[in-house]
NUMILUM-722990 format. One line per 2 residues: for each residue x, y, z of C-alpha. Coordinates in steps of 0.2 Angstrom, whole numbers, m for minus. Each point is the difference from the previous one (the first is absolute). Example, Ala and Ser with C-alpha at 12.3 -4.5 7.8 and 13.67 -1.06 7.14 Angstrom:
<rs>
62,m22,39 ~ 6,17,m3
</rs>
This chain:
<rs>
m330,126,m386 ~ m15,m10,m4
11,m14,m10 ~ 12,m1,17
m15,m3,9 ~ m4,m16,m10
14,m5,11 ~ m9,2,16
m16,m7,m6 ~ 9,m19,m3
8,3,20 ~ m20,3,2
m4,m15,m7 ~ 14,m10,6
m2,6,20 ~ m19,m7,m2
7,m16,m3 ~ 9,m3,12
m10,12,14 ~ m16,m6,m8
1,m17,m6 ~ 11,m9,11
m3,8,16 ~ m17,m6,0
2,m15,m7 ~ 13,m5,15
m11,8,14 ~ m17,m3,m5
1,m17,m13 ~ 15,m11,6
m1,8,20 ~ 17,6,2
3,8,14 ~ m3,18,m2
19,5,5 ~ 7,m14,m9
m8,5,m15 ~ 3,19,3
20,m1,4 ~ 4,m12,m14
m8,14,m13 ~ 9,13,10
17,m7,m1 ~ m1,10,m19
1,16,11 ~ 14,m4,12
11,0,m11 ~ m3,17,m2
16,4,2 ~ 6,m4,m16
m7,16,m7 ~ 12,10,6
15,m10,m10 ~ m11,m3,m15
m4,21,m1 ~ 19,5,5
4,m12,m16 ~ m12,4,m11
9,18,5 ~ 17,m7,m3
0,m15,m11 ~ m9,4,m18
m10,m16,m7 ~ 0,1,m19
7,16,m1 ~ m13,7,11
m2,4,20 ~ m19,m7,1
m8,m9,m12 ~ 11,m16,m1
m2,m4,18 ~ m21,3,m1
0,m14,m14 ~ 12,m13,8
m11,1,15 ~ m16,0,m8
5,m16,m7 ~ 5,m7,16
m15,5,9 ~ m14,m7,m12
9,m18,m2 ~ 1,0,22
m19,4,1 ~ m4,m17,m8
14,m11,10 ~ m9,7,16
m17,m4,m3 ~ 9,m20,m4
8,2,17 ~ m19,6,6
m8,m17,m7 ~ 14,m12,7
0,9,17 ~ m20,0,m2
2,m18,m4 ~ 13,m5,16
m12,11,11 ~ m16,m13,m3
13,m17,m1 ~ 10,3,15
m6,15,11 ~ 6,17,5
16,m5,10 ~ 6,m14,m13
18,0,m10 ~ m7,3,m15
m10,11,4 ~ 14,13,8
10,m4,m16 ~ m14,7,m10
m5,14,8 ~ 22,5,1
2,m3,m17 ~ m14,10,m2
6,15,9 ~ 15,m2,m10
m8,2,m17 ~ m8,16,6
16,6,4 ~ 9,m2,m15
m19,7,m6 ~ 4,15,9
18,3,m4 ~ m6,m2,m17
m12,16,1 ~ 11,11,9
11,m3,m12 ~ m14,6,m14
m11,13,8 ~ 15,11,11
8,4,m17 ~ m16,4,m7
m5,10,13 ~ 18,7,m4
m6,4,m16 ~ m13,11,4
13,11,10 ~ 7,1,m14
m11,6,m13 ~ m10,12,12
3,16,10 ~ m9,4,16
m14,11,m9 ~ m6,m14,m11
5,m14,13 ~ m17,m2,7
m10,0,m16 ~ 14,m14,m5
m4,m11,15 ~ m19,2,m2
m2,m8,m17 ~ 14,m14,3
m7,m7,17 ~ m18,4,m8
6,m13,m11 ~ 5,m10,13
m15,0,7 ~ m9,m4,m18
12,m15,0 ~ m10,m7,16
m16,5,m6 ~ 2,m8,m17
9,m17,12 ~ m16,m1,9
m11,1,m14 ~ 12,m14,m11
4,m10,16 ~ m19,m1,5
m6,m7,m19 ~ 12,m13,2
m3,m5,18 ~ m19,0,m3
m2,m19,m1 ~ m13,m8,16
13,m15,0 ~ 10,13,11
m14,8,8 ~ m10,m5,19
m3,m20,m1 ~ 5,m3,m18
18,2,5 ~ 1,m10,18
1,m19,4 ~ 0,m8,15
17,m8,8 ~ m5,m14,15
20,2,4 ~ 0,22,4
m20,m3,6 ~ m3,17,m11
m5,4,m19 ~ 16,3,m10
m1,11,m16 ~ 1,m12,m16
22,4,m6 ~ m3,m5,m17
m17,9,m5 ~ 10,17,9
17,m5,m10 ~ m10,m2,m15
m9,17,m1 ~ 13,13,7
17,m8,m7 ~ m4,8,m17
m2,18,8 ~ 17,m4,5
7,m3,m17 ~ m12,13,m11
2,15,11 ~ 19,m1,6
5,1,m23 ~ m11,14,m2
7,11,15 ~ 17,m5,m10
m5,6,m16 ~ m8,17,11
16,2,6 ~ 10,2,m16
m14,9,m7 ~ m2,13,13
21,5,0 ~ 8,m3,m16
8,16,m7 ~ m7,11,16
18,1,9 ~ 10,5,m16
m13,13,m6 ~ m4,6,16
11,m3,14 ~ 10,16,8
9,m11,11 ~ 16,3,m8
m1,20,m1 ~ m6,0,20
14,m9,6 ~ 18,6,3
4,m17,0 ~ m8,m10,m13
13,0,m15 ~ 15,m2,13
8,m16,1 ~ 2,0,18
m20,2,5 ~ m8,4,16
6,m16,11 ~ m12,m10,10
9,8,17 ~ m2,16,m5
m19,m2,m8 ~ m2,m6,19
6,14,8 ~ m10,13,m13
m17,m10,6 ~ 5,0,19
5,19,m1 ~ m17,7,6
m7,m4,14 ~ m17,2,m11
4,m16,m10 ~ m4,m9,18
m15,9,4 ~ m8,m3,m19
6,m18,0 ~ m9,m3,19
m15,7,m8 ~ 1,m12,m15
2,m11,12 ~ m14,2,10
m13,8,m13 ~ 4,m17,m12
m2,m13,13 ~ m17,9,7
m7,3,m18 ~ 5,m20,m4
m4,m11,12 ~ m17,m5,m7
10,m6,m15 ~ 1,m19,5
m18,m1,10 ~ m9,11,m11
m7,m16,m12 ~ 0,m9,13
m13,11,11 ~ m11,1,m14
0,m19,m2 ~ m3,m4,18
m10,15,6 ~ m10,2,m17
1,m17,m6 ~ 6,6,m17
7,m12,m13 ~ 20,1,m8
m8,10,m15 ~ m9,11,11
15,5,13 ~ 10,2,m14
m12,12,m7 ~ 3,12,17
16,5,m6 ~ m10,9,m15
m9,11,9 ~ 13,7,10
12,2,m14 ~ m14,8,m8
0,10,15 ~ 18,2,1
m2,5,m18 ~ m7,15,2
7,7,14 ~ 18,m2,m7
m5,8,m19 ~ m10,14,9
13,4,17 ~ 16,5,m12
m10,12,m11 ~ m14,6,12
4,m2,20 ~ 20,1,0
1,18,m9 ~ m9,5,11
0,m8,18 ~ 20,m3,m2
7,m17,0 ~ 1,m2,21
m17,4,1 ~ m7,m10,m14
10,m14,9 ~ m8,3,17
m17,1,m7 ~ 0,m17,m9
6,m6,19 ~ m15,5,8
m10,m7,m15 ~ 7,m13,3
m3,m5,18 ~ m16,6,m1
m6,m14,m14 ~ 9,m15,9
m14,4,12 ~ m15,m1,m15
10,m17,m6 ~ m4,m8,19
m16,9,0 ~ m5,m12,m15
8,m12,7 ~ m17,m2,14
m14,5,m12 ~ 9,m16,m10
m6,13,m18 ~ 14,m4,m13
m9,17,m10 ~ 7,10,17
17,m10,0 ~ 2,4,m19
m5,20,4 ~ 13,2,12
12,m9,m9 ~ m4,15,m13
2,13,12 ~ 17,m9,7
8,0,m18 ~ m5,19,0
10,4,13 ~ 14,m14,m3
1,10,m16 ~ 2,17,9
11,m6,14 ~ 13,m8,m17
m1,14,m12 ~ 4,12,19
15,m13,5 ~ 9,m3,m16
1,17,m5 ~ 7,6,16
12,m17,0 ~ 5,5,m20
5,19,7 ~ 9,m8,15
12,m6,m13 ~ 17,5,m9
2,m2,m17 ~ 17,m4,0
m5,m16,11 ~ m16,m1,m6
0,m20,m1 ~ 8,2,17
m14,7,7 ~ m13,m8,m7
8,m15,5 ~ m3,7,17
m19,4,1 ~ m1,m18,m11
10,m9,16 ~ m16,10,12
m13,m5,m7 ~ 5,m16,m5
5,m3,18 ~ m18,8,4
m9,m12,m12 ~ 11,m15,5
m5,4,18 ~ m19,5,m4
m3,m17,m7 ~ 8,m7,16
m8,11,10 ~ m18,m3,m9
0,m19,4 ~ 8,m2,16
m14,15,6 ~ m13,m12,m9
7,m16,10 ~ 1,10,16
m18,8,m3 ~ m8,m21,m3
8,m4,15 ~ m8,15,9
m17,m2,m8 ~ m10,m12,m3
m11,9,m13 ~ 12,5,m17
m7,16,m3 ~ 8,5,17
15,m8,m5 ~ 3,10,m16
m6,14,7 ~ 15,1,11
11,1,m16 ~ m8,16,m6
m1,10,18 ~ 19,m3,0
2,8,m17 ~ m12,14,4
13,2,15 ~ 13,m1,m10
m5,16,m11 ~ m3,9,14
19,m3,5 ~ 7,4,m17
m9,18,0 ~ 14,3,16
13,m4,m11 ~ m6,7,m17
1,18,11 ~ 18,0,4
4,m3,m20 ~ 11,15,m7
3,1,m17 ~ 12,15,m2
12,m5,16 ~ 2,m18,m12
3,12,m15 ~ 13,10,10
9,m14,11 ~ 2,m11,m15
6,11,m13 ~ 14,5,12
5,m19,2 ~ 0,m4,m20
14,14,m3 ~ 11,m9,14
m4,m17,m7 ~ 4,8,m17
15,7,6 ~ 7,m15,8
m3,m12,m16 ~ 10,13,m9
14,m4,11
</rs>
């Protein structure tokens, strides 16, 4: 369990990258707009629906002589080299931005090409992280399920703490801090953020912390599937010739009407949880007037946060609350501290910001360890990559959208306030909304009507692929 963790910890470490470092360098150093910035690194979400054909194969189509693994280290390889050709793309749109303006050629260029590279990004860790999430069907059964989850996203979580801590050291340099890092253009009439002292600190993140997730990932799964791996003694299907079909695989997912219900509440629990993702660094540079090292260092206190509440909710909270209730409890956690993170926001305290970016994490960590353990139940094991494919294209869809969401609320929230506090404010009260709304759904979720509809339509899927 721990050593499949170790896989989670480098997406840790990888997601602050590119949620952490680049986000705020866009918004914040080189002044992209906020929903520029936002729906070029959400494009690595959309295409989401990816995962579904990458689990169904991983299924179907053994890499290596094995279901999971092979597909988790071809992706790993692809994501870790796309990390670095992003930020390029982010210093030559950066570059094009402060030549030739918002609404130049170039400029567009850059900021597609941009988009593009987070897609293939994306596609890239769908097709790692929905086989490994495969995996962990596979080696688990429901008893044990949660205490799986707890330690491997509490690794997760240690990923973004350690990232903080690593990415913080580095970017601790007063050449890209306040007035060290701005010069004066006569041709934009604004102070514009020095390219080459930016490019000269963060590009070696981008190259040192990409090749150890790598070597993390080989690390973390080589030998677990063939030892452990029950995939094949679960599934009527898995030593036939003629798997599952893709067709088929569909219909299994669709054959509850319980799959919708848990996927509009992946929907809509993701996108509220996430939204803060691309103006989180931001706000603290703006409101707080924190430097890149010291932004970056929020995302350690709530993983930290998030870290204990994942490690303590599988063993302590979902025994006994259930897994619905665990999931509803970290929802109203959650609301409720989205109103502390705009409370600092007016007594302008980073100490109060930092606090309830503890007690956020806390609850993130409940509301996670609550979901996916209902979303690993709400799954069959004959389809297991299938499925997982399925929750995968939610909450990517949610995080694509949340990031979306999170600057085009940002830009909407400037343009109605004059005062950014107010501005950002407004991001959070719509998350804190949004929770509210997914408690709605989370009551009409039905574990044992999924169990039964879907059983039923995986012995005529069976039947018919013997004919």
């Amino acid at each position: 369990m721990f050593r499949l963790g170790i896989f989670q910890l480098g997406l840790g470490i990888m997601s602050l990258l590119t949620l952490g470092v680049i986000n705020r360098v866009m918004i914040d150093e080189l002044k992209v707009p906020a929903l520029l910035a936002g729906g070029a690194i959400a494009m690595h979400q959309f295409v989401a629906p990816a995962r579904i054909l990458f689990g169904q194969l991983s299924d179907s189509r053994p890499l290596f002589g094995l279901h999971r693994t092979g597909y988790v280290w071809i992706g790993a390889a692809l994501f870790t080299f796309l990390s670095f050709c992003a930020l390029q793309a982010v210093w030559q749109l950066g570059g094009s931005l402060q030549a030739t303006g918002l609404n130049s050629w170039p400029t567009s260029t850059w900021a597609v090409l941009l988009g593009i590279i987070f897609a293939g990004y994306g596609l890239a860790l769908s097709s790692s992280s929905t086989p490994f999430a495969a995996l962990l069907v596979d080696i688990s059964d429901p008893d044990n399920r949660s205490k799986l989850i707890s330690i491997a996203w509490s690794m997760l979580m240690v990923g973004i703490v350690i990232g903080a801590i690593i990415s913080s050291k580095l970017l601790n340099t007063p050449e890209i801090c306040g007035d060290d890092l701005v010069s004066y253009n006569p041709s934009l009439g604004e102070p514009i953020a020095d390219l080459s002292a930016l490019q000269a600190s963060i590009t070696p993140l981008f190259i040192i912390v990409p090749a150890i997730v790598f070597v993390l990932t080989i690390l973390a799964t080589f030998g677990i599937e063939k030892k452990y791996s029950r995939f094949n003694s679960r599934s009527n299907m898995a030593n036939r010739e003629d798997k599952i079909s893709l067709g088929n695989a569909i219909k299994i997912l669709t054959a509850s009407r319980q799959t919708g219900i848990f996927f509009s509440f992946l929907l809509f629990m993701t996108i509220s949880l996430f939204m803060q993702d691309a103006v989180m660094e931001p706000y603290g540079g703006e409101v707080f007037g924190m430097c890149i090292s010291e932004t970056t260092q929020l995302n350690a206190f709530f993983g930290m946060g998030t870290l204990v509440g994942i490690a303590s909710t599988g063993f302590l909270i979902v025994p006994r609350l259930g897994k619905q209730n665990t999931a509803k409890m970290g929802c109203i956690a959650a609301a409720a501290c989205f109103i502390l993170i705009i409370i600092a926001g007016f007594t302008g305290q980073e100490s109060m910001l930092k606090g309830a970016l503890v007690c956020f994490g806390l609850a993130s960590g409940v509301l996670t360890t609550g979901g996916i353990s209902l979303m690993l139940d709400l799954t069959a094991a004959e389809t297991a990559g299938t499925f997982i494919g399925a929750w995968g294209l939610a909450q990517a869809m949610a995080r694509g959208l949340a990031t979306i969401a999170g600057g085009a609320v940002l830009d909407l929230g400037r343009a109605l306030f004059t005062t950014p506090v107010l501005a950002y404010g407004l991001v959070f009260a719509t998350q804190a909304a949004g929770m509210i709304l997914s408690i709605a759904l989370l009551q009409r979720v039905n574990i044992q009507e999924f169990r039964d509809n879907t059983k039923q339509t995986l012995m005529t899927a069976i039947e018919s692929e013997l004919d």
